[in-house]
Rosetta silent file (secondary structure, phi, psi, omega in degrees, C-alpha in Angstrom):
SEQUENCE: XXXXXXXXXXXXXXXXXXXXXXXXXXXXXXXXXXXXXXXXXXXXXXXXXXXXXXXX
SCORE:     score description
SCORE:     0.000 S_00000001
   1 L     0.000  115.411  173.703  -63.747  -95.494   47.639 S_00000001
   2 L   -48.969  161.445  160.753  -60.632  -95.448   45.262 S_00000001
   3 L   -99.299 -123.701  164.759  -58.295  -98.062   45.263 S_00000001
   4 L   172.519  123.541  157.547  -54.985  -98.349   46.585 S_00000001
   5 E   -89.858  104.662 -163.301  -51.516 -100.040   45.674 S_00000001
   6 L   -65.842 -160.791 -174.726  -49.442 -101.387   48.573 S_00000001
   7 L   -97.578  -15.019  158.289  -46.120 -101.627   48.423 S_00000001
   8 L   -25.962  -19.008 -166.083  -46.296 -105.359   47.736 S_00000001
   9 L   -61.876  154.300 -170.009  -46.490 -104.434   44.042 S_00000001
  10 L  -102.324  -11.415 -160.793  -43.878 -106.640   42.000 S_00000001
  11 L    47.497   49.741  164.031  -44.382 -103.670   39.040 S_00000001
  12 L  -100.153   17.753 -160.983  -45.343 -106.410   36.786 S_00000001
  13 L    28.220   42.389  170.735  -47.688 -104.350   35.413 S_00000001
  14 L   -67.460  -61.634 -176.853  -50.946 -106.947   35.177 S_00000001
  15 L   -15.096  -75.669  152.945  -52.821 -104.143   35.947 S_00000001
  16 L   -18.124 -103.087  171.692  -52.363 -101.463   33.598 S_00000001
  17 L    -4.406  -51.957 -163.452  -54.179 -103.071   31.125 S_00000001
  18 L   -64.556  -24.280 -160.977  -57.119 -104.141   33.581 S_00000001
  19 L  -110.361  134.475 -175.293  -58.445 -100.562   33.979 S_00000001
  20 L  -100.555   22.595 -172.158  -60.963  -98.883   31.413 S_00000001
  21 L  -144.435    6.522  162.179  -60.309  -95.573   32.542 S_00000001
  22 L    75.120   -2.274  178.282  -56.021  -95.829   32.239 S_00000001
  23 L   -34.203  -17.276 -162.715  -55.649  -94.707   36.117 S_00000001
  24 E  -127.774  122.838 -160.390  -52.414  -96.786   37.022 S_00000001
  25 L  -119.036  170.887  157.996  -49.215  -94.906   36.107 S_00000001
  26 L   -97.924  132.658 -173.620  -45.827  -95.823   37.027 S_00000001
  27 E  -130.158   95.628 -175.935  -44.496  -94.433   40.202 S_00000001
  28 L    74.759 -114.903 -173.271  -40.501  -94.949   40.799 S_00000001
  29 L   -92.846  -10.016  172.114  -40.260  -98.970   41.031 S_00000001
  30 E  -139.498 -139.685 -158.975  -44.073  -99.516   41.110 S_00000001
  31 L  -142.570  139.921  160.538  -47.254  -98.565   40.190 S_00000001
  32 L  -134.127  165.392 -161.247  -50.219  -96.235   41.834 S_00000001
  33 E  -105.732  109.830  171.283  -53.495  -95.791   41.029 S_00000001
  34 L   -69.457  113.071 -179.080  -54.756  -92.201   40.489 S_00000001
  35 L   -31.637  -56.745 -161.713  -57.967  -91.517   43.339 S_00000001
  36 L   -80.674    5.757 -171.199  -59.394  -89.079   41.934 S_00000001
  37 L  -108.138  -21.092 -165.036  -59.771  -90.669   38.327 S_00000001
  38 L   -45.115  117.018  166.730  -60.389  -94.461   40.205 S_00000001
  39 L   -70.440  -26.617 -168.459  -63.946  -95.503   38.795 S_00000001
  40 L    71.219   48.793  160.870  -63.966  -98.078   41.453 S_00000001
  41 L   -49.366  -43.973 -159.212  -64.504 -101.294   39.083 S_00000001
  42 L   100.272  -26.984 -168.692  -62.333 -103.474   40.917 S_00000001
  43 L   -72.689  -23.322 -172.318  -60.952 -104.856   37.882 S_00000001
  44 L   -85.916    6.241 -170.044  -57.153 -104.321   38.397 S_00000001
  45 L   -72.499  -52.081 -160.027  -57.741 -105.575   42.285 S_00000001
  46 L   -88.878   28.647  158.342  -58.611 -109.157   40.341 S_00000001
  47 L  -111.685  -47.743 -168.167  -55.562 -109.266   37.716 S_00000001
  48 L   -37.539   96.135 -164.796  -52.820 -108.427   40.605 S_00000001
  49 L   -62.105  -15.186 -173.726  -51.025 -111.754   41.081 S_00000001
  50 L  -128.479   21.430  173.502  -49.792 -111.025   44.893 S_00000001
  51 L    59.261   38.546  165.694  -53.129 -109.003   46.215 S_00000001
  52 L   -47.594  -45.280 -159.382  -51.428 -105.604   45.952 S_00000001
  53 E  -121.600  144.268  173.788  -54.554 -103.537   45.461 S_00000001
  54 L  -158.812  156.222  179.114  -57.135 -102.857   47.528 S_00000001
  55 L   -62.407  104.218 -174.347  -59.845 -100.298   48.666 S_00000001
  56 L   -33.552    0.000    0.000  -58.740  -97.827   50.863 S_00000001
């Protein structure tokens, strides 16, 4: 199960970074995660300072 960026995101981009497979783009004012590339690590759920991401 991919993960998924509410709309809670702040776009402070702590994320980005977090992911070995580059999945989280900018989208308008925040950030999404592309599904179909989403390894399902986990790791950008645990940088996200305000619980933004989560599994769908």
């Amino acid at each position: 199960m991919a993960y998924k960026i509410s709309d809670a995101c702040l776009a402070c981009g702590a994320c980005v970074d977090t992911c070995p497979v580059s999945t989280i783009v900018e989208d308008g004012e925040k950030y999404k995660i592309l599904a179909d590339k989403c390894t399902d690590c986990g790791a950008c759920a645990g940088s996200c300072p305000v619980e933004a991401i989560s599994q769908e």
